[in-house]
C-alpha positions in Angstrom: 0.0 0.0 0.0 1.4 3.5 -0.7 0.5 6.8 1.3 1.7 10.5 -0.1 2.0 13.5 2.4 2.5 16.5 0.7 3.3 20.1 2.1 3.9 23.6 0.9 5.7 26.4 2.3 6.4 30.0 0.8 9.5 31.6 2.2 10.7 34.9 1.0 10.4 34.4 -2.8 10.5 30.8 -3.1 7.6 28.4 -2.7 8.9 24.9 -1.2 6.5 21.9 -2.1 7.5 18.5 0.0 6.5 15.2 -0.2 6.9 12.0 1.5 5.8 8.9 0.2 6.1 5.5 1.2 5.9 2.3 -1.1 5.6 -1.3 -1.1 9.5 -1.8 -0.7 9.2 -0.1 2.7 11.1 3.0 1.8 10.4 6.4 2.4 10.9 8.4 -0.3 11.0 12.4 0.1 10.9 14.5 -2.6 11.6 18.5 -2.5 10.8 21.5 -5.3 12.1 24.9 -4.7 10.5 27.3 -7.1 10.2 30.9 -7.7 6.9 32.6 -8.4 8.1 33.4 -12.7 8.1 28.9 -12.6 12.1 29.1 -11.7 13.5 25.8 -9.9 16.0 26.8 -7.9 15.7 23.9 -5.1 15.3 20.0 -5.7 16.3 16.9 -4.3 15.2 13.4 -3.6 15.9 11.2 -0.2 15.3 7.3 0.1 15.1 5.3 3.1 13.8 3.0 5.4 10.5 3.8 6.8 11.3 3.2 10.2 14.3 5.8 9.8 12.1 8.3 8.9 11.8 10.3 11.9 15.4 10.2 13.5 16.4 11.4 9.9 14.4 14.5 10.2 15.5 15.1 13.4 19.0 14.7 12.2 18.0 17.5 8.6 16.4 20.0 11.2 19.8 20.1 13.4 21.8 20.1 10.6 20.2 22.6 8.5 19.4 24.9 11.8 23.0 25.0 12.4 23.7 25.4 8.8 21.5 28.8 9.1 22.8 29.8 11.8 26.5 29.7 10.5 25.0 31.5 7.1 23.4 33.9 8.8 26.1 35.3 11.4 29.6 35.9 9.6 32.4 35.5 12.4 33.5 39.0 13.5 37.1 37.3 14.1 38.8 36.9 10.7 41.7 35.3 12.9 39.8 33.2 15.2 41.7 29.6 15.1 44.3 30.6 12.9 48.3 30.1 14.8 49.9 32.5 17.1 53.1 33.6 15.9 56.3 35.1 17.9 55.2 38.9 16.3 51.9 38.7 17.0 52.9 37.5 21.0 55.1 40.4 21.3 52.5 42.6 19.9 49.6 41.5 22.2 52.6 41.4 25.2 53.4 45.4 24.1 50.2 46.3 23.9 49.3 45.2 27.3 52.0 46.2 29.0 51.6 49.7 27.8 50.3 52.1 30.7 47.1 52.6 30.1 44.1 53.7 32.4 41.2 51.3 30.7 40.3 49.1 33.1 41.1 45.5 31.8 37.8 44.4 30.2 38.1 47.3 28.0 41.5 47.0 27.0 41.0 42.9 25.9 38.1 44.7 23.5 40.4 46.7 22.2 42.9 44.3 21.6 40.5 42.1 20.2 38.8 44.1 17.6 42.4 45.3 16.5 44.2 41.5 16.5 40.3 40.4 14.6 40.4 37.5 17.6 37.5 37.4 20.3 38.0 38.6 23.9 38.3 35.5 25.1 40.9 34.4 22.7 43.3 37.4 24.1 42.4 36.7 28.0 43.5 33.5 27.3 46.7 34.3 25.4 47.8 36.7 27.9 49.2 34.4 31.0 51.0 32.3 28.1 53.0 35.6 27.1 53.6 36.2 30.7 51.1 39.1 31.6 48.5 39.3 34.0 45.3 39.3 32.7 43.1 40.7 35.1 45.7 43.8 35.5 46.3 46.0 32.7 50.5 47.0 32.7 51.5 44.0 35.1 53.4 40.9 34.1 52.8 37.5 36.5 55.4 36.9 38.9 57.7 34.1 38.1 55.3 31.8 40.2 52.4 32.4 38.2 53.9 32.0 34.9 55.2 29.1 36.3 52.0 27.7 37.2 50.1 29.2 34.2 52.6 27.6 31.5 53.6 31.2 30.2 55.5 31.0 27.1 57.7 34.4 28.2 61.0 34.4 28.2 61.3 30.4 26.8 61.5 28.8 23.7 58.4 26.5 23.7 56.1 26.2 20.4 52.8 28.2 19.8 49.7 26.4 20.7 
């Protein structure tokens, strides 16, 4: 026995017409248009498989293509976020820091920040490895906490 569902959706400019059918063979088959209004297919695609998987695959389409949107939808702000720390750009973020200042600390990581492209996390957590304090604007860590925080100042280990 075979039973169709069909659904359609406008969003923005593009009308969306699914259906899902299911055959003899036990499949489910789902099949997707994408039109504009001028008759236009932009979208269109067809999935097979088991019945039974049916609703655990949707699940898995909505969190992918909800994360996909969300990704689309908000370009990073940090063109270097992930990318390597280098031995300039340690000695820039240990200058800058250790320059007097009177911003209190909070202030000064945004700054740093939106000038290095990174997020403020990213440079409150670089600071102790280039041996400077992070909650004190101008102020290295003592040799204990470098020590203690694995700070990179002064040594020769490699970037992480």
């Amino acid at each position: 026995m075979t039973s169709t569902y069909h659904n359609e959706i406008k969003l923005g400019e593009v009308n969306y017409r699914l259906s899902a059918t299911t055959d003899s063979t036990e499949s489910l088959v789902l099949d997707l248009l994408g039109s504009l209004d001028s008759g236009e297919v932009i979208a269109d695609g067809r999935l097979r498989l088991p019945v039974e998987g049916g609703a655990t695959v949707g699940k898995l389409l909505t969190r992918v293509l909800s994360a996909h949107t969300r990704l689309r939808g908000r370009p990073s702000r940090f063109a270097n976020a992930n990318q390597p720390w280098t031995d300039p750009l340690d000695e820039t973020l240990r200058t800058t820091w250790l320059t007097p200042t009177d911003a209190p600390a909070p202030a000064l990581i945004r700054s740093i920040a939106d000038d290095m492209q990174r997020s403020p996390t990213a440079i409150r957590a670089r600071l102790p490895r280039v041996g400077c304090d992070p909650d004190v604007p101008g102020r290295e860590l003592s040799p204990t906490a470098a020590t203690l925080l694995g700070s990179m100042s002064g040594t020769t280990q490699g970037k992480t």
